[in-house]
Phi, psi and omega in degrees: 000323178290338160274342160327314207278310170318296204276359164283328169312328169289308210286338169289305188312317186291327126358286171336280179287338157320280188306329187292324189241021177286140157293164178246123181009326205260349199305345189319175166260138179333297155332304184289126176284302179175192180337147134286138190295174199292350181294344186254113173275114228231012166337117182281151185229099153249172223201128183324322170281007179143268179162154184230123177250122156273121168286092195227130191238123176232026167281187150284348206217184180305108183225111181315078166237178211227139170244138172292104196236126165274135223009075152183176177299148185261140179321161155274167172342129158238139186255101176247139186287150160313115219074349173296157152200169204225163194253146166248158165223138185226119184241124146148191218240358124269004168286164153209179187272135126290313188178180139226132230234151152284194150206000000 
């Protein structure tokens, strides 16, 4: 009976401490609207430091977007004109690619 009365105690405690340190629903970034359409193009280049997105708008008209990185900061904002494209680079050893987002 006394090993009953523990592991329900772990299994509360655990419980618990689960719920204390789950993020909350909202974590998304303020910012990001959503997907970037498929006209902006993001081939991942990864790499012993981390990983690199290129970033290319073969839309028509101007386009805000962001690279998403799970569990490290996510980029800033970028503007890119029709044809332009920009390098994002993430050097380190928790980050990966998510997606890319407007903004």
């Amino acid at each position: 009976m006394r090993l009953i009365k523990r592991l329900a105690t772990a299994v509360a405690v655990t419980a618990t401490a689960s719920v204390a340190f789950a993020a909350p629903a909202s974590a998304a970034p303020a910012t990001a609207t959503g997907t970037a359409p498929s006209c902006v193009k993001r081939p991942v280049h990864y790499n012993q430091d981390g990983f690199v997105v290129q970033l290319i708008n073969t839309c028509a008209s101007t386009k805000r977007v962001r690279v998403i990185v799970d569990w490290a900061p996510d980029s800033a904002c970028y503007t890119l004109s029709p044809g332009e494209e920009a390098w994002y680079r993430y050097e380190g050893l928790t980050g990966f690619y998510d997606s890319t987002a407007t903004c």
